[in-house]
C-alpha positions in Angstrom: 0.0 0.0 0.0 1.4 3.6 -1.1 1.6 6.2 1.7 -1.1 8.2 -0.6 -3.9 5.3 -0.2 -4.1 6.2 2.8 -6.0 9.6 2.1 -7.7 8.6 -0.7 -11.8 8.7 0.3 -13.3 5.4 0.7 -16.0 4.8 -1.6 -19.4 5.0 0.5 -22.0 2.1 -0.8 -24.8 3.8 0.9 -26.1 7.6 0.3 -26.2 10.2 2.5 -30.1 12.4 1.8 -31.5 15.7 2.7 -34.7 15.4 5.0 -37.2 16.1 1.8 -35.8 12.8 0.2 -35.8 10.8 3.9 -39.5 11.6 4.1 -40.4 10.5 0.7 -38.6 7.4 0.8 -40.7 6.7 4.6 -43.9 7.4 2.6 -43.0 4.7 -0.1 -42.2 2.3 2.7 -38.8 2.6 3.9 -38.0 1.8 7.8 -36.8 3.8 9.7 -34.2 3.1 12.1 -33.0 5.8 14.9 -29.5 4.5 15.9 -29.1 7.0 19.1 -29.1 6.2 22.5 -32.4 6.0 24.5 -31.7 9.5 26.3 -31.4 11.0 23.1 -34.7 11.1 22.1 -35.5 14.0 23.9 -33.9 15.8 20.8 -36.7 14.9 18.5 -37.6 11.9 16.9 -38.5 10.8 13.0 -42.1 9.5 13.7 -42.7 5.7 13.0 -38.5 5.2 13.6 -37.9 2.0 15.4 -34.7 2.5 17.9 -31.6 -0.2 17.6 -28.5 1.8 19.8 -25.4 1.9 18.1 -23.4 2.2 21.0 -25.3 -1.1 22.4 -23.1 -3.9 22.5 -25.8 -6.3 20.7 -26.4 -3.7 17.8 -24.9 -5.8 15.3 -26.8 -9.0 16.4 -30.3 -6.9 15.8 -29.3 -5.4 12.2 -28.5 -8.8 11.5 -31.7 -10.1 12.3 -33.5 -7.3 9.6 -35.1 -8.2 6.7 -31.5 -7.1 4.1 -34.7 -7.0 1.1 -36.4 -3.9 2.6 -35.4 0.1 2.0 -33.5 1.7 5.4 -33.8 5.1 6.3 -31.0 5.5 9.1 -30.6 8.6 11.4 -28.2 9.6 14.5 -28.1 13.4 15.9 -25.7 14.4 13.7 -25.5 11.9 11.3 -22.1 10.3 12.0 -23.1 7.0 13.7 -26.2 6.5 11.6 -23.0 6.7 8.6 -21.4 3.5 10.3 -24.4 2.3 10.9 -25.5 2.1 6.8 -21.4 1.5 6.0 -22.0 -1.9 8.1 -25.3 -2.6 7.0 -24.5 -2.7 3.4 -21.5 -5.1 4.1 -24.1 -7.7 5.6 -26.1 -7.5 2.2 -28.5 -5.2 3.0 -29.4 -3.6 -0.5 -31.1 -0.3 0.1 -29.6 1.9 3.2 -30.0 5.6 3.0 -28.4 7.9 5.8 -30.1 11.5 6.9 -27.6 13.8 6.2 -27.3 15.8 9.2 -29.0 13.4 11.8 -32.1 14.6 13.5 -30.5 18.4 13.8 -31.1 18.4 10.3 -34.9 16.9 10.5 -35.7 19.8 13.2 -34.2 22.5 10.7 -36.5 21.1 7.8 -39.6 20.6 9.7 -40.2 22.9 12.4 
Protein backbone atom coordinates (compact mmCIF):
# COMPACT_ATOMS: atom_id res chain seq x y z
CA UNK A 1 0.00 0.00 0.00
CA UNK A 2 1.38 3.57 -1.08
CA UNK A 3 1.64 6.17 1.73
CA UNK A 4 -1.13 8.19 -0.58
CA UNK A 5 -3.87 5.31 -0.24
CA UNK A 6 -4.06 6.20 2.83
CA UNK A 7 -6.04 9.62 2.07
CA UNK A 8 -7.68 8.65 -0.67
CA UNK A 9 -11.76 8.71 0.27
CA UNK A 10 -13.31 5.38 0.67
CA UNK A 11 -16.00 4.76 -1.65
CA UNK A 12 -19.41 4.96 0.48
CA UNK A 13 -21.96 2.07 -0.80
CA UNK A 14 -24.77 3.84 0.94
CA UNK A 15 -26.10 7.61 0.35
CA UNK A 16 -26.17 10.24 2.50
CA UNK A 17 -30.07 12.42 1.84
CA UNK A 18 -31.49 15.66 2.74
CA UNK A 19 -34.67 15.38 5.03
CA UNK A 20 -37.23 16.10 1.76
CA UNK A 21 -35.81 12.77 0.23
CA UNK A 22 -35.84 10.78 3.89
CA UNK A 23 -39.50 11.59 4.09
CA UNK A 24 -40.38 10.54 0.67
CA UNK A 25 -38.63 7.42 0.82
CA UNK A 26 -40.75 6.69 4.58
CA UNK A 27 -43.86 7.44 2.59
CA UNK A 28 -42.99 4.74 -0.11
CA UNK A 29 -42.23 2.30 2.66
CA UNK A 30 -38.85 2.55 3.94
CA UNK A 31 -38.00 1.76 7.77
CA UNK A 32 -36.76 3.82 9.75
CA UNK A 33 -34.19 3.06 12.09
CA UNK A 34 -33.01 5.76 14.94
CA UNK A 35 -29.50 4.48 15.88
CA UNK A 36 -29.09 6.97 19.11
CA UNK A 37 -29.10 6.17 22.50
CA UNK A 38 -32.39 6.04 24.51
CA UNK A 39 -31.68 9.50 26.28
CA UNK A 40 -31.40 10.99 23.13
CA UNK A 41 -34.72 11.05 22.12
CA UNK A 42 -35.52 14.04 23.92
CA UNK A 43 -33.89 15.81 20.78
CA UNK A 44 -36.66 14.94 18.53
CA UNK A 45 -37.61 11.92 16.90
CA UNK A 46 -38.52 10.84 12.96
CA UNK A 47 -42.10 9.52 13.69
CA UNK A 48 -42.69 5.68 12.97
CA UNK A 49 -38.55 5.19 13.58
CA UNK A 50 -37.87 2.00 15.42
CA UNK A 51 -34.70 2.53 17.86
CA UNK A 52 -31.64 -0.16 17.58
CA UNK A 53 -28.51 1.83 19.80
CA UNK A 54 -25.38 1.88 18.07
CA UNK A 55 -23.35 2.16 20.97
CA UNK A 56 -25.34 -1.06 22.41
CA UNK A 57 -23.11 -3.85 22.49
CA UNK A 58 -25.78 -6.26 20.68
CA UNK A 59 -26.38 -3.75 17.83
CA UNK A 60 -24.94 -5.79 15.26
CA UNK A 61 -26.82 -9.03 16.40
CA UNK A 62 -30.30 -6.92 15.81
CA UNK A 63 -29.26 -5.45 12.23
CA UNK A 64 -28.50 -8.76 11.54
CA UNK A 65 -31.72 -10.05 12.26
CA UNK A 66 -33.45 -7.34 9.61
CA UNK A 67 -35.09 -8.16 6.69
CA UNK A 68 -31.52 -7.08 4.07
CA UNK A 69 -34.75 -6.97 1.15
CA UNK A 70 -36.36 -3.95 2.64
CA UNK A 71 -35.36 0.10 1.97
CA UNK A 72 -33.51 1.69 5.39
CA UNK A 73 -33.79 5.10 6.30
CA UNK A 74 -31.05 5.52 9.14
CA UNK A 75 -30.57 8.56 11.43
CA UNK A 76 -28.24 9.62 14.51
CA UNK A 77 -28.05 13.43 15.91
CA UNK A 78 -25.72 14.42 13.67
CA UNK A 79 -25.46 11.87 11.31
CA UNK A 80 -22.06 10.32 11.97
CA UNK A 81 -23.14 7.04 13.69
CA UNK A 82 -26.22 6.52 11.63
CA UNK A 83 -23.02 6.68 8.57
CA UNK A 84 -21.36 3.49 10.34
CA UNK A 85 -24.44 2.27 10.91
CA UNK A 86 -25.46 2.12 6.77
CA UNK A 87 -21.39 1.48 5.98
CA UNK A 88 -21.99 -1.95 8.15
CA UNK A 89 -25.31 -2.59 7.03
CA UNK A 90 -24.47 -2.72 3.39
CA UNK A 91 -21.53 -5.08 4.12
CA UNK A 92 -24.06 -7.65 5.55
CA UNK A 93 -26.13 -7.49 2.21
CA UNK A 94 -28.48 -5.20 3.03
CA UNK A 95 -29.41 -3.63 -0.52
CA UNK A 96 -31.13 -0.27 0.14
CA UNK A 97 -29.64 1.90 3.16
CA UNK A 98 -30.03 5.62 3.04
CA UNK A 99 -28.42 7.92 5.79
CA UNK A 100 -30.14 11.50 6.92
CA UNK A 101 -27.59 13.83 6.23
CA UNK A 102 -27.33 15.78 9.24
CA UNK A 103 -29.00 13.44 11.80
CA UNK A 104 -32.11 14.60 13.49
CA UNK A 105 -30.52 18.42 13.76
CA UNK A 106 -31.14 18.39 10.31
CA UNK A 107 -34.89 16.94 10.49
CA UNK A 108 -35.67 19.83 13.17
CA UNK A 109 -34.21 22.47 10.71
CA UNK A 110 -36.49 21.11 7.79
CA UNK A 111 -39.58 20.57 9.67
CA UNK A 112 -40.25 22.95 12.36
Amino acid sequence: MEMLDLFKKKTKHYRDIEPREFNELQEKGGVVLDVRAPKELSEGFVPGYELIDFLDSGFSKKIAQLDREKTYLVYCRSGNRSGKACAMMKEMGFREVYNLDGGIRAWNKYFK
